[in-house]
Steps between C-alpha positions, in 0.01 A plus 500: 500500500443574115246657362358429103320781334323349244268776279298372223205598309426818803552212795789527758591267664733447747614202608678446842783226551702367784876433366482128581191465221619495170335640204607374180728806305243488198226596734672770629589650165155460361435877452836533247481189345419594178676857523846399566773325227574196732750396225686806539482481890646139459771587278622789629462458847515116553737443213239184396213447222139594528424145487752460865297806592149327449565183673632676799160732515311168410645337787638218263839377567797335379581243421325322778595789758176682686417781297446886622735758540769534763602721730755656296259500211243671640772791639588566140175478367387738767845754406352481134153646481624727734743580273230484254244714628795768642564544121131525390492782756781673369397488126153574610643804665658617170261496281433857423 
């Protein structure tokens, strides 16, 4: 089971999933969106442009292939906001 925490404007929600269902990675992300460099996260963890980067969270493929992220994709998209947010932590931690 997964479960979305979603917090906007003083509303939680939280959103409960079975692992068949599939909720697109865009969705998911909503609450960073705007707060993260995606271009960076592409580039430096993907090795690929912003633009690869959009389609995949746009669900667009290539070149007649379905769109989405794969398995693989989503493991190392996972590894970098982790990475991500375990280095906001530590800077945050710093400041003095």
């Amino acid at each position: 089971m997964i479960i979305l925490i979603n917090k906007k404007k003083d509303m939680e929600q939280v959103v409960s999933v079975t692992k068949k269902e599939t909720i697109p990675i865009k969705q998911q992300i909503s609450d960073i969106l705007v707060e993260v460099s995606w271009g960076t996260i592409s580039t430096d963890y993907f090795g690929k442009s912003r633009s690869w980067l959009s389609k995949k969270m746009n669900e667009k493929g290539f070149n007649g292939e379905p769109g989405g992220f794969t398995d693989e994709e989503k493991e190392v998209l996972r590894g970098a906001l982790v990475d991500l947010s375990e280095r906001i932590r530590k800077v945050a931690i710093g400041i003095v």
